[in-house]
C-alpha positions in Angstrom: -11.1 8.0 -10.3 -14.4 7.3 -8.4 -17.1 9.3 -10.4 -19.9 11.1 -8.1 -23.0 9.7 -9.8 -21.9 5.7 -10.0 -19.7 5.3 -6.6 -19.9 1.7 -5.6 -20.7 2.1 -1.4 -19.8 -2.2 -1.8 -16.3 -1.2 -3.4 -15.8 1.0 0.0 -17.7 -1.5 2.4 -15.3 -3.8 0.9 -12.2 -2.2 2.4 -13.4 -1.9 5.9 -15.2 -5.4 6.1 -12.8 -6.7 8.8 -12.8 -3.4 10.3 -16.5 -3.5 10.6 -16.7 -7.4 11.9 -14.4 -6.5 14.5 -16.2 -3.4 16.1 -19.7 -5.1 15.7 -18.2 -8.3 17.5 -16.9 -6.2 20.6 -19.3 -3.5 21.1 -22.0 -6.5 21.4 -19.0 -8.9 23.6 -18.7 -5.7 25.4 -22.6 -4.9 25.5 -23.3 -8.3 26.9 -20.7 -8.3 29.3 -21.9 -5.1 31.0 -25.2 -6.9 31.7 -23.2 -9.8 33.8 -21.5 -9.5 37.2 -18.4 -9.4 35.5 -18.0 -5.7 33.5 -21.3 -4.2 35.4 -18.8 -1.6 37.4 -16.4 -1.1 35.2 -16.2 2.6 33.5 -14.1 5.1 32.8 -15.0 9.2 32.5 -17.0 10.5 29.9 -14.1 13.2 29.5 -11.3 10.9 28.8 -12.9 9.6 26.0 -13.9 13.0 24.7 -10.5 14.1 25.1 -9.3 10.9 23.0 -11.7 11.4 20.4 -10.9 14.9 20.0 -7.0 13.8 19.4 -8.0 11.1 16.5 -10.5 13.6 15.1 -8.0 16.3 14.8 -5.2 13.8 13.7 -7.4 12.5 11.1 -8.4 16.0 9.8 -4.7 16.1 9.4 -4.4 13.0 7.4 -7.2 13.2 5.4 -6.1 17.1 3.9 -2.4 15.7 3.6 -4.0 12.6 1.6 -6.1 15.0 -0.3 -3.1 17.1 -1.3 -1.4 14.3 -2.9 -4.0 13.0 -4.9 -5.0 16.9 -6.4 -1.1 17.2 -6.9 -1.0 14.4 -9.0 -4.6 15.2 -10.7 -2.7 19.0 -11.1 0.5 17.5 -13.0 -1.3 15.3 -15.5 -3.8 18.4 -16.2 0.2 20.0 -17.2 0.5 16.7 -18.9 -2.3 17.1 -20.9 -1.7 20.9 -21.7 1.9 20.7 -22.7 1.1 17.9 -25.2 -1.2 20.4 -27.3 0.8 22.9 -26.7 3.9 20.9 -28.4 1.5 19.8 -31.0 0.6 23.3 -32.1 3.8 24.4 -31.7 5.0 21.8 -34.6 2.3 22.7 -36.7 3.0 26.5 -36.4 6.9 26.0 -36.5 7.6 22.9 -39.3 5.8 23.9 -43.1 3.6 21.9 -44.7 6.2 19.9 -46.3 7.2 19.0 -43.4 4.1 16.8 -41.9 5.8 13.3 -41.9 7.7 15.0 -39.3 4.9 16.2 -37.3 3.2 12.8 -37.6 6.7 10.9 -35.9 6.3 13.7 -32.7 2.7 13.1 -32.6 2.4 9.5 -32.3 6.1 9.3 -29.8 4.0 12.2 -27.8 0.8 9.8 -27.5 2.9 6.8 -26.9 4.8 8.5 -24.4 1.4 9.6 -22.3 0.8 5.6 -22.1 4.1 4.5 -21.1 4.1 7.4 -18.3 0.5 5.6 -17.2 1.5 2.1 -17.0 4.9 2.5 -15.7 3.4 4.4 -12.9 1.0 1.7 -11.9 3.6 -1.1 -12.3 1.4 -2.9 -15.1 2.6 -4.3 -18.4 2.9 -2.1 -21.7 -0.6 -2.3 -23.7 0.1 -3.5 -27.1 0.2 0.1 -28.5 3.5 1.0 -26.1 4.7 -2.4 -27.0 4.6 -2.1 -30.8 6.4 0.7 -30.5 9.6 0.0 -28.1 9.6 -2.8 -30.0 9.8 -1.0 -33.8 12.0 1.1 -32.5 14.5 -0.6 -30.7 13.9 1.2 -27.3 16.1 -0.3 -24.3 15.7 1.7 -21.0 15.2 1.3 -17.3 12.7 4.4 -18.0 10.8 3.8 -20.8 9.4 7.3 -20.3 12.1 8.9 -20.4 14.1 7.1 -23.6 10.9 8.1 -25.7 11.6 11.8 -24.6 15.3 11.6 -25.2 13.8 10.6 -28.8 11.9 13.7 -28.9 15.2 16.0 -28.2 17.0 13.8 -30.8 14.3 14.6 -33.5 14.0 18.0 -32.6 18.1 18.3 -32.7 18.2 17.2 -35.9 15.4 19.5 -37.2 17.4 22.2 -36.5 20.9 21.1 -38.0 18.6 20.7 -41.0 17.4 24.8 -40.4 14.2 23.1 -40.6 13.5 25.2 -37.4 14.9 28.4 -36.0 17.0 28.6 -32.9 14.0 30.3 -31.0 11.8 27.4 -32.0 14.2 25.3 -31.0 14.0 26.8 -27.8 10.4 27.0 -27.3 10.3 23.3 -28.0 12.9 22.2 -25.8 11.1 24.4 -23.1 8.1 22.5 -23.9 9.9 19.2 -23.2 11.6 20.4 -20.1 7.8 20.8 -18.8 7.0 17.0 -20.0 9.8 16.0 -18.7 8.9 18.1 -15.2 6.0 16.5 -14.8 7.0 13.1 -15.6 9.8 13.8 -12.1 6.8 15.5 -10.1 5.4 11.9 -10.9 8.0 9.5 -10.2 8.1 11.4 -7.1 5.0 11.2 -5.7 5.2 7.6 -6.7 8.1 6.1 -4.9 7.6 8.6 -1.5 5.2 6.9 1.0 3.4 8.0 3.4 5.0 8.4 6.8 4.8 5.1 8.0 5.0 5.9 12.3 2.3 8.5 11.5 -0.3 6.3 9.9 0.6 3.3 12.8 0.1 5.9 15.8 -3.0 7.2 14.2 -4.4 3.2 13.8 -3.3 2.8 17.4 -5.4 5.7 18.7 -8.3 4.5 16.5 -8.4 1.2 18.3 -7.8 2.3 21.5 -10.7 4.7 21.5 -13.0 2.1 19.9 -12.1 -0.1 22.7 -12.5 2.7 25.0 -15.8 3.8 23.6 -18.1 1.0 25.5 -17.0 1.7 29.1 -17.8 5.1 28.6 -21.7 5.4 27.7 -24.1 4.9 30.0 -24.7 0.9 30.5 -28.7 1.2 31.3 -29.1 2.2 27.6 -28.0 -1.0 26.2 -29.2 -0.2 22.8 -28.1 3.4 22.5 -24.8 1.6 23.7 -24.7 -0.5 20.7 -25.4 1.9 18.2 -22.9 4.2 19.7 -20.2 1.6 20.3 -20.6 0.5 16.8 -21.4 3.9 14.4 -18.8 6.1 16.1 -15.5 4.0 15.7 -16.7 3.0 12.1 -17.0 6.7 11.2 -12.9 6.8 12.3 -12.4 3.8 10.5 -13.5 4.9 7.6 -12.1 8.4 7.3 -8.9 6.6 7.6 -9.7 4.2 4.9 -10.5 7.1 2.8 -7.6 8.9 3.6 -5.4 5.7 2.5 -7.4 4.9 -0.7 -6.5 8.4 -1.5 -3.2 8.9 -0.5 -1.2 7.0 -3.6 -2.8 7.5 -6.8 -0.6 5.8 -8.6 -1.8 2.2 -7.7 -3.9 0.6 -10.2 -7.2 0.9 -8.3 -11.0 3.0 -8.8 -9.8 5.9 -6.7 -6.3 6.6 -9.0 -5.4 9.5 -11.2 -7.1 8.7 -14.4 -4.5 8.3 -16.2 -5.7 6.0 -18.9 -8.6 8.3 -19.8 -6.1 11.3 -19.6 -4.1 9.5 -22.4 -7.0 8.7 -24.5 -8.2 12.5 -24.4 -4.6 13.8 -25.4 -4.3 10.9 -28.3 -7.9 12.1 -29.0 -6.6 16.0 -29.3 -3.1 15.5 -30.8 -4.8 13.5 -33.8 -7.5 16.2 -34.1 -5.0 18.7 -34.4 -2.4 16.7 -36.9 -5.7 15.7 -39.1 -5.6 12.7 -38.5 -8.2 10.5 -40.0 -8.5 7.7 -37.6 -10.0 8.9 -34.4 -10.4 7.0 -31.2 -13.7 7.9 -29.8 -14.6 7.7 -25.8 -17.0 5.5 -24.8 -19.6 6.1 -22.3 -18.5 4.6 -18.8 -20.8 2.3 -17.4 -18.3 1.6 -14.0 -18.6 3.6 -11.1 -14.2 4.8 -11.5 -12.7 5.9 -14.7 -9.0 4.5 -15.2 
């Protein structure tokens, strides 16, 4: 997630670069040309173009508040994440007695685990050493690593209450609490394997460099500054509320502008261990990059 007081304008430059070469490249060709014999009468009505440009802005307002929407949804699910793990924290420590804190502890840490797994399987990376150990110590085998880990919280908690270690309503509460992990860990999965409308996005490019092409034989040609500047700012303003819109518009993907899913993790693991007291603490440590994983 791109924090406001460190965003890198060279990160986003970055993504447009070609974008940018390309529109600076024809709006001086073009620019030029318009001085020669060869595109002096060539022009097309102001009002075509404002018609154009009207379509792509309103298409892009569009695409920018559909991009927006799935990146808040996904923001909104792991704030649910990060709720329902206290709240099945504190609902162990209220339902199990004090004998029972070994048990706790096994929830707690499968909980924490779980929160990293969710995060890296999501961005398609390899499991960090602490998601690792722990498949590995406990034998877990799974497509979904995710979801094995919360199958292992519905086994534990099954076997609490054969033992009357829990009450049938407590039972219930905590299997509700699961259900809402569980929830969000679908709203997830869905989010991540359902593009983006692929023929949308293409006809919205299209229109982009249409009107950028467009945009030169419409100005006045005896202002061959202003027709620079113009040729070059207004297309790269497009340009780059598209980018934005794509940067935004899968925040699942390992990059500055994701869900922070990482930090997320780190706050729960941060609150679960407060809550168990634990002794062992991780801390957070100030961010000196302009994102936070």
């Amino acid at each position: 997630m791109l924090l406001n007081k460190k965003i890198s304008i060279s990160y986003f430059v970055k993504q447009v670069k070609w974008q940018i070469f390309f529109v600076v490249t024809f709006a001086l060709t073009i620019g030029f040309l318009h001085l020669t014999p060869v595109l002096a009468d060539i022009a097309i009505p102001f009002s075509i173009l404002a018609l154009l440009g009207t379509i792509v802005s309103i298409l892009l307002a569009f695409r920018t508040s559909q991009s927006y929407e799935r990146w808040w949804e996904a923001r909104i699910v792991w704030g649910a994440i990060v709720n329902d793990s206290r709240i099945l924290t504190r609902q162990l420590n209220q339902f199990l007695s004090t004998k029972e804190k070994e048990e706790i502890k096994i929830f707690a840490q499968r909980q924490i685990v779980w929160v990293y797994a969710l995060g890296e399987t999501l961005r398609k990376v390899g499991f960090s050493s602490k998601v690792e150990a722990y498949i590995n110590f406990h034998k877990i085998s799974a497509v979904n690593i995710p979801n094995a880990i919360l199958d292992e919280h519905s086994k534990q908690m099954g076997f609490l209450a054969e033992q009357r270690k829990i009450s049938e309503f407590q039972q219930l509460q905590l299997n509700e609490t699961i259900t809402k992990l569980c929830d969000s860990m679908g709203k997830c999965e869905r989010k991540k394997n359902t593009v983006f409308p692929r023929a949308y996005s293409l006809l919205l490019h299209t229109l982009i460099y249409v009107f950028t092409i467009l945009v030169p034989f419409g100005l006045e040609h005896s202002q061959f500054t202003i027709q620079i500047i113009l040729s070059i700012l207004i297309p790269i303003m497009f340009i780059a509320i598209e980018k934005t819109a794509i940067m935004m518009q899968d925040p699942f993907e390992n990059t500055p502008v994701d869900t922070p899913m990482t930090s997320l993790a780190l706050t729960i693991e941060i609150n679960i261990k407060q809550m168990i007291g634990e002794d062992e603490i991780p801390q957070k440590k100030d961010n000196e990059l302009y994102f936070e994983m």
